[in-house]
PyMOL Python script that loads the backbone (N, CA, C, O; Angstrom):
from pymol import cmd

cmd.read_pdbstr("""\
ATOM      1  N   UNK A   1       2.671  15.661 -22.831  1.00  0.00           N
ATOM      2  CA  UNK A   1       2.468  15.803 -24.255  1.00  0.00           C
ATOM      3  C   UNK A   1       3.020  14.603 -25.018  1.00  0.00           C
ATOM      4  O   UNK A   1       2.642  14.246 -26.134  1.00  0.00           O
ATOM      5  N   UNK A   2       3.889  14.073 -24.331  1.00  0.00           N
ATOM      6  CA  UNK A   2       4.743  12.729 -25.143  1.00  0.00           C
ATOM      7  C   UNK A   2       3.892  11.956 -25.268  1.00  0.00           C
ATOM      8  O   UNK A   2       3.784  11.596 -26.440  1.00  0.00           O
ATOM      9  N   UNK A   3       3.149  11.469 -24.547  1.00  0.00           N
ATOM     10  CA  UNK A   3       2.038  10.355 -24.006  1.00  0.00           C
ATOM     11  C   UNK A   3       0.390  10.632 -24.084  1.00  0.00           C
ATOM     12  O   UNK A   3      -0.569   9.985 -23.664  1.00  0.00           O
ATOM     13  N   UNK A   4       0.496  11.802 -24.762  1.00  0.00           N
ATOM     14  CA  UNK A   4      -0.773  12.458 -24.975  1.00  0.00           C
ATOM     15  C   UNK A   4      -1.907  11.443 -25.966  1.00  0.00           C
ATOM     16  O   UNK A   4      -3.118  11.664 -25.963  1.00  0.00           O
ATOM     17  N   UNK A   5      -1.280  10.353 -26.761  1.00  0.00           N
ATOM     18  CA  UNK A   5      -2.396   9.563 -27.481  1.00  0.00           C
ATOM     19  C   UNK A   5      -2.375   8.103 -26.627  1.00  0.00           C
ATOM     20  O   UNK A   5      -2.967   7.132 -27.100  1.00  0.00           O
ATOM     21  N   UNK A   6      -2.033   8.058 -26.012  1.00  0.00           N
ATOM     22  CA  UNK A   6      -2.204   7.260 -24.821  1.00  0.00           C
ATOM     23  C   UNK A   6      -2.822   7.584 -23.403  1.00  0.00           C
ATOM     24  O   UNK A   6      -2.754   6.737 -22.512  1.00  0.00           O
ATOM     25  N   UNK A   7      -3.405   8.769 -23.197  1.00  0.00           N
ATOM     26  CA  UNK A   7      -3.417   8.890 -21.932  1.00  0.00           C
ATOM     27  C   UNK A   7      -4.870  10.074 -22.200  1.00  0.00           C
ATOM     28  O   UNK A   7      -4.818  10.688 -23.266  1.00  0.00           O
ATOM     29  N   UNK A   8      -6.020  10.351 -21.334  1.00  0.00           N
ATOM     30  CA  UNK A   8      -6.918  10.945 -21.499  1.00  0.00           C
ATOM     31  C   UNK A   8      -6.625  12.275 -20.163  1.00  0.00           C
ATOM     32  O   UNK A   8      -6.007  12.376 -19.104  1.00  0.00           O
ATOM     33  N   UNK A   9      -7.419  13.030 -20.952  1.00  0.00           N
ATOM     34  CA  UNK A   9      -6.907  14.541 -19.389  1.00  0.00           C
ATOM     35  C   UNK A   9      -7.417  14.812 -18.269  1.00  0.00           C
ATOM     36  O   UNK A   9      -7.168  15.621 -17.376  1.00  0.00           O
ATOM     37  N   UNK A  10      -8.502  13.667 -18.517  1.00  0.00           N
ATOM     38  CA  UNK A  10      -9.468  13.783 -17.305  1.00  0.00           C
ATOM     39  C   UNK A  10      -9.127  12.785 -16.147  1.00  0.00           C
ATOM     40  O   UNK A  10      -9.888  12.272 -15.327  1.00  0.00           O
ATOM     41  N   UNK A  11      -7.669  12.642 -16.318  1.00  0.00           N
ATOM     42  CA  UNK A  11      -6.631  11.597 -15.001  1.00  0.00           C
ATOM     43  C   UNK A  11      -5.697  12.561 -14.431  1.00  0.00           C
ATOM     44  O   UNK A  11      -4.667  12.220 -13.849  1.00  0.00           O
ATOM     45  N   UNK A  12      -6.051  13.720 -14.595  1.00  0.00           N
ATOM     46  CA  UNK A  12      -5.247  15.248 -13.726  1.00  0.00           C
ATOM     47  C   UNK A  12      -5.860  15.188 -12.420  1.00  0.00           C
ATOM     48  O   UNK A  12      -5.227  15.498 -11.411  1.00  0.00           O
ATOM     49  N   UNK A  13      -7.185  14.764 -12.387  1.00  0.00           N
ATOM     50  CA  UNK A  13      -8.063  15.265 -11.113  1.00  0.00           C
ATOM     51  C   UNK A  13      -8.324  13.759 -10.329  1.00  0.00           C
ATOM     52  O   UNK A  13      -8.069  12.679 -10.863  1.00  0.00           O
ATOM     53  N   UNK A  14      -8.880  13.916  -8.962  1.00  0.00           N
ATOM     54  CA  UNK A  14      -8.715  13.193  -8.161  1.00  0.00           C
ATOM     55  C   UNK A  14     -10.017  12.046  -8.376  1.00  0.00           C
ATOM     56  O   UNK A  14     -11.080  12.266  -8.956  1.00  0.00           O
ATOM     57  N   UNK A  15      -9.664  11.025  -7.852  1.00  0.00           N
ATOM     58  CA  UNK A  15     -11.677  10.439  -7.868  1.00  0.00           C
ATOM     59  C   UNK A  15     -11.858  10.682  -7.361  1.00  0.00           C
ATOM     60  O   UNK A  15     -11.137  11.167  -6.490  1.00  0.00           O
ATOM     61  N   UNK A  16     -14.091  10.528  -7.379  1.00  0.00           N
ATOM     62  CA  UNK A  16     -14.820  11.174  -7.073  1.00  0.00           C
ATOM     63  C   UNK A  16     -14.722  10.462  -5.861  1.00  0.00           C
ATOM     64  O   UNK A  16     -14.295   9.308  -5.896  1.00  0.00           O
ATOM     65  N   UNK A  17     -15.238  11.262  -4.209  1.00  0.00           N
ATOM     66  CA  UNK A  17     -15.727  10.314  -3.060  1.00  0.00           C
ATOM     67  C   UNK A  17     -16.583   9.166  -3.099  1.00  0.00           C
ATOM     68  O   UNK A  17     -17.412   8.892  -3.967  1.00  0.00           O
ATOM     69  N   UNK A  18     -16.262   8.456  -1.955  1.00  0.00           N
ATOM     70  CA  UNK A  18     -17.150   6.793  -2.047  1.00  0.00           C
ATOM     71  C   UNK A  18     -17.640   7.086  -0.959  1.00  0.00           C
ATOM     72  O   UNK A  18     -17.235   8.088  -0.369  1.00  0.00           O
ATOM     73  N   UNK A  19     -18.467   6.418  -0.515  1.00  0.00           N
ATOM     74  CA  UNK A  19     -19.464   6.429   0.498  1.00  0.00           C
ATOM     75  C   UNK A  19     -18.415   5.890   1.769  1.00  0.00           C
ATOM     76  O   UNK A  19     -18.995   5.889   2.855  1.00  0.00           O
ATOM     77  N   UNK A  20     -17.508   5.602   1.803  1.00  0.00           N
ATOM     78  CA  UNK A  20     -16.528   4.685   2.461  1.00  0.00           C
ATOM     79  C   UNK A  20     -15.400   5.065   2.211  1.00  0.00           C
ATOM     80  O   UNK A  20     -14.875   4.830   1.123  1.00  0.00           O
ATOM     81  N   UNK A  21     -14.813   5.719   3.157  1.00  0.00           N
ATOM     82  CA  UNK A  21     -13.375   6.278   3.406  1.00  0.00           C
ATOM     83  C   UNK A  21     -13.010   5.899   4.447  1.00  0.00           C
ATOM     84  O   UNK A  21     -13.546   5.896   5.555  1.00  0.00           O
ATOM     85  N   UNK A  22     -11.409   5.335   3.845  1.00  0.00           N
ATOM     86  CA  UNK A  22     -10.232   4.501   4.777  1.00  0.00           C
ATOM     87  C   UNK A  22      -9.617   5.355   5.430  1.00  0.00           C
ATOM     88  O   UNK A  22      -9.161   6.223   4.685  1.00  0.00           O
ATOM     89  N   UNK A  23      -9.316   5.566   6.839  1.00  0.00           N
ATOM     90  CA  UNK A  23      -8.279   5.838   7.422  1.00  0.00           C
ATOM     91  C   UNK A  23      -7.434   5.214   8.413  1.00  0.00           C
ATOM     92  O   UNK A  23      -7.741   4.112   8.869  1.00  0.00           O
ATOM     93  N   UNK A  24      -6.174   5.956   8.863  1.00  0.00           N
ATOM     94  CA  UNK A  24      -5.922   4.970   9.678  1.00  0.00           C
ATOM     95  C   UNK A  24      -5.393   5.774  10.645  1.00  0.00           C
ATOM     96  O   UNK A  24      -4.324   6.290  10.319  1.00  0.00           O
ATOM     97  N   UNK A  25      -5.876   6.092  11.925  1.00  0.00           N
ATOM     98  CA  UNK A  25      -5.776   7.250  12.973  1.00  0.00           C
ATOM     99  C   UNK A  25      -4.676   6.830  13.542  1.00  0.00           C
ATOM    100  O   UNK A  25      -4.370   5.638  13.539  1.00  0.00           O
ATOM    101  N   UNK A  26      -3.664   8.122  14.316  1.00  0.00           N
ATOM    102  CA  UNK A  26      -2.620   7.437  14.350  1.00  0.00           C
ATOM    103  C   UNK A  26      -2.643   8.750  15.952  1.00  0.00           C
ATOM    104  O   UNK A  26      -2.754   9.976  15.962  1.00  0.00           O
ATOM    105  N   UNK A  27      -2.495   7.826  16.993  1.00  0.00           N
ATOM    106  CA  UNK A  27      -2.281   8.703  17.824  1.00  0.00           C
ATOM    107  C   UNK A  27      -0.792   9.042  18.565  1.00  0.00           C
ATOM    108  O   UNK A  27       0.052   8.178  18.802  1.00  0.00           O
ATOM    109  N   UNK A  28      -0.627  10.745  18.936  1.00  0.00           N
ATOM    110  CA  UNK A  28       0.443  11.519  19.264  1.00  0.00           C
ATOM    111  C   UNK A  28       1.315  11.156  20.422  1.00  0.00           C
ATOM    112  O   UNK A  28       0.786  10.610  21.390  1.00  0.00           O
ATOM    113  N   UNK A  29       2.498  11.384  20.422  1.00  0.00           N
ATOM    114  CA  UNK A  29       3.256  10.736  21.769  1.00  0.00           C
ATOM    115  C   UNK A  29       3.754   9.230  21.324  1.00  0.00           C
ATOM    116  O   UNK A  29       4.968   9.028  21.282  1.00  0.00           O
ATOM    117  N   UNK A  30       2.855   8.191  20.999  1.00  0.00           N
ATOM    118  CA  UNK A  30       2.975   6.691  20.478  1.00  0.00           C
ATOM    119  C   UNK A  30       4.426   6.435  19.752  1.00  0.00           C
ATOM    120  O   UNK A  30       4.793   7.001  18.723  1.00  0.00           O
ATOM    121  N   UNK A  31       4.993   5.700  20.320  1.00  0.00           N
ATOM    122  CA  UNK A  31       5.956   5.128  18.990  1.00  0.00           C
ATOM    123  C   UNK A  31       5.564   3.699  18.775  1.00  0.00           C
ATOM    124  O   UNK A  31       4.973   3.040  19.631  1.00  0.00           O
ATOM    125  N   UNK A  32       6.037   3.089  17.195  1.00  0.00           N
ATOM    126  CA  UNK A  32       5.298   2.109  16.659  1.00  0.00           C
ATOM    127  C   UNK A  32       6.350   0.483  17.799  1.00  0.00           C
ATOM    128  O   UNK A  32       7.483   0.612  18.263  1.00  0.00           O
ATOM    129  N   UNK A  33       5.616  -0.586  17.899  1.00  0.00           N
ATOM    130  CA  UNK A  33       6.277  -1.330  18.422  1.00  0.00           C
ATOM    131  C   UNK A  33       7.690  -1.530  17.592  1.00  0.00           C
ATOM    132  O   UNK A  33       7.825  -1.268  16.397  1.00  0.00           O
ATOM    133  N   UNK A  34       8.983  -2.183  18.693  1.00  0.00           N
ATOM    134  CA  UNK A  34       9.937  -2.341  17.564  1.00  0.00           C
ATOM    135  C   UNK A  34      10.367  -3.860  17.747  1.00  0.00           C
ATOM    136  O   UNK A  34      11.100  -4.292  18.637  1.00  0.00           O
ATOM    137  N   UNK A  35       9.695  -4.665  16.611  1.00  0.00           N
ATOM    138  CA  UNK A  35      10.146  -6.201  16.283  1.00  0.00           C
ATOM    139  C   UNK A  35      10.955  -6.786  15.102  1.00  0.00           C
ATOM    140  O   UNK A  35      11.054  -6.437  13.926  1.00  0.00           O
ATOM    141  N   UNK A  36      11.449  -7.704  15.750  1.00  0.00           N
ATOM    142  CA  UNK A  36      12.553  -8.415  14.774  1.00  0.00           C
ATOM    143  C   UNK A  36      11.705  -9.002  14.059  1.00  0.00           C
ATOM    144  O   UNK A  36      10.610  -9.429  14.427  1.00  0.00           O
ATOM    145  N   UNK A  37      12.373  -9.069  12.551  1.00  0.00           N
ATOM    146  CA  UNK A  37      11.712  -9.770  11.056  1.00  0.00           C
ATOM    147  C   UNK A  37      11.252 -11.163  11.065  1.00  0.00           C
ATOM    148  O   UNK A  37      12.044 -11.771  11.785  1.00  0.00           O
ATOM    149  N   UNK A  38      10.643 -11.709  10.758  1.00  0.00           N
ATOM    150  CA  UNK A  38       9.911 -13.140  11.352  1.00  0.00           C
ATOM    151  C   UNK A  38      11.103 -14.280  10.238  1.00  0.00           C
ATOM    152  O   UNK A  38      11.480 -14.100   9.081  1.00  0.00           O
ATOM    153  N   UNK A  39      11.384 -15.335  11.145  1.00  0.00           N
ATOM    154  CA  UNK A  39      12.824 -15.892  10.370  1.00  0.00           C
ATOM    155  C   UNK A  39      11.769 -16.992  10.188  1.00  0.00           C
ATOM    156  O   UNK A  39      10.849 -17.241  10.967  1.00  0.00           O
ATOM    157  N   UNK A  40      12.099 -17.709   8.844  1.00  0.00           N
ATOM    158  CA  UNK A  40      11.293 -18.865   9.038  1.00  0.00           C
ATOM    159  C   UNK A  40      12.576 -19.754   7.940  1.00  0.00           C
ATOM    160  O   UNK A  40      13.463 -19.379   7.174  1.00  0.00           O
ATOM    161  N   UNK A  41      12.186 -20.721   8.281  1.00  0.00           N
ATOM    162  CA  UNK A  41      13.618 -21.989   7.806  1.00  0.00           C
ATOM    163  C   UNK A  41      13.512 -22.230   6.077  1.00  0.00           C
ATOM    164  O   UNK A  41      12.358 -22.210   5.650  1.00  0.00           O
ATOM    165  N   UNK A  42      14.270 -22.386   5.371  1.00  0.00           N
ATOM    166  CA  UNK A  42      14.143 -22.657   4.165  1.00  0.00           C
ATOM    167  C   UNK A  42      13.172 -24.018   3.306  1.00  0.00           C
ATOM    168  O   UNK A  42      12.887 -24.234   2.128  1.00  0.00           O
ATOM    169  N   UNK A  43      12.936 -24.605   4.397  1.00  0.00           N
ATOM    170  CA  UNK A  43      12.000 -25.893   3.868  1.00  0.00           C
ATOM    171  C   UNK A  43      10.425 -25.108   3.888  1.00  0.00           C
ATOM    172  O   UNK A  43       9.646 -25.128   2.935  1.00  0.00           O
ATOM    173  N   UNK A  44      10.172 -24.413   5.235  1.00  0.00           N
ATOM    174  CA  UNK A  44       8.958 -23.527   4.997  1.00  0.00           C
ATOM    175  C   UNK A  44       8.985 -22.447   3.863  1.00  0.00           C
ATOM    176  O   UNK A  44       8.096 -22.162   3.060  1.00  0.00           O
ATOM    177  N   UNK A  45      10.092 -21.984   3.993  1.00  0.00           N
ATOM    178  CA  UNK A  45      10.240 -21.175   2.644  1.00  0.00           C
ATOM    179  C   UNK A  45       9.440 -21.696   1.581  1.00  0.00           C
ATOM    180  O   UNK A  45       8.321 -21.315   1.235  1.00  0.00           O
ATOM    181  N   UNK A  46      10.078 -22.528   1.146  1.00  0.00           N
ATOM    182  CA  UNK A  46      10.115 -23.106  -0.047  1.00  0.00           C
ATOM    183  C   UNK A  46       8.580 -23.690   0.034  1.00  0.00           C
ATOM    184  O   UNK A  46       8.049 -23.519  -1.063  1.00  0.00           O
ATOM    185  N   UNK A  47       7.929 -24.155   0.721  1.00  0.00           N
ATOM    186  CA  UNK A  47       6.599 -24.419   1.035  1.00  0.00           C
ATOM    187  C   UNK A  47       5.617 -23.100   0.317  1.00  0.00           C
ATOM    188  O   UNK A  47       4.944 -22.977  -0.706  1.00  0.00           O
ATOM    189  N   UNK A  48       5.994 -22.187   1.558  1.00  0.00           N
ATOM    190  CA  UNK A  48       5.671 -20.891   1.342  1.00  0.00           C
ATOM    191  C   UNK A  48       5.483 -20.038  -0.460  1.00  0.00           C
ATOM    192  O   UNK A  48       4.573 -19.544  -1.125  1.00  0.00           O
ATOM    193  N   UNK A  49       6.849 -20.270  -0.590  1.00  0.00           N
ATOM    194  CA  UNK A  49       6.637 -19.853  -2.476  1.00  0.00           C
ATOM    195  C   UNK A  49       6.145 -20.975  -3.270  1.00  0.00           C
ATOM    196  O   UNK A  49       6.517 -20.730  -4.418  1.00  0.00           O
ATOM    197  N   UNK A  50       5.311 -22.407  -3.256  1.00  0.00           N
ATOM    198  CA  UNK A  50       4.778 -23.159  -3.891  1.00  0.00           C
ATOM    199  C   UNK A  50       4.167 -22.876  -4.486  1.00  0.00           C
ATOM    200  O   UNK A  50       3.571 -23.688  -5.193  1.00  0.00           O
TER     201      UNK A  50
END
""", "prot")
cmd.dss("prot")
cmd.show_as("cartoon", "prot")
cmd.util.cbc("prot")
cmd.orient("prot")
């Protein structure tokens, strides 16, 4: 109600289906691989955020 002249009511409900639905199947038993964080040196860094 605070936000009621900002905001329309018809954003309660979900969108409509697309012809194209994402999933991402995840099979039982599996555990996810476990890897260390990728280190990269501060000169690439800094490359990197250019």
């Amino acid at each position: 109600e605070e936000f009621s002249d900002v905001s329309s009511g018809d954003l309660i409900k979900l969108p409509p289906m697309r012809d194209i639905d994402h999933e991402i199947k995840i099979l039982e038993n599996v555990t996810p691989p476990s890897q260390q964080p990728f280190r990269i040196s501060q000169p690439e860094l800094a490359e990197l955020k250019r």
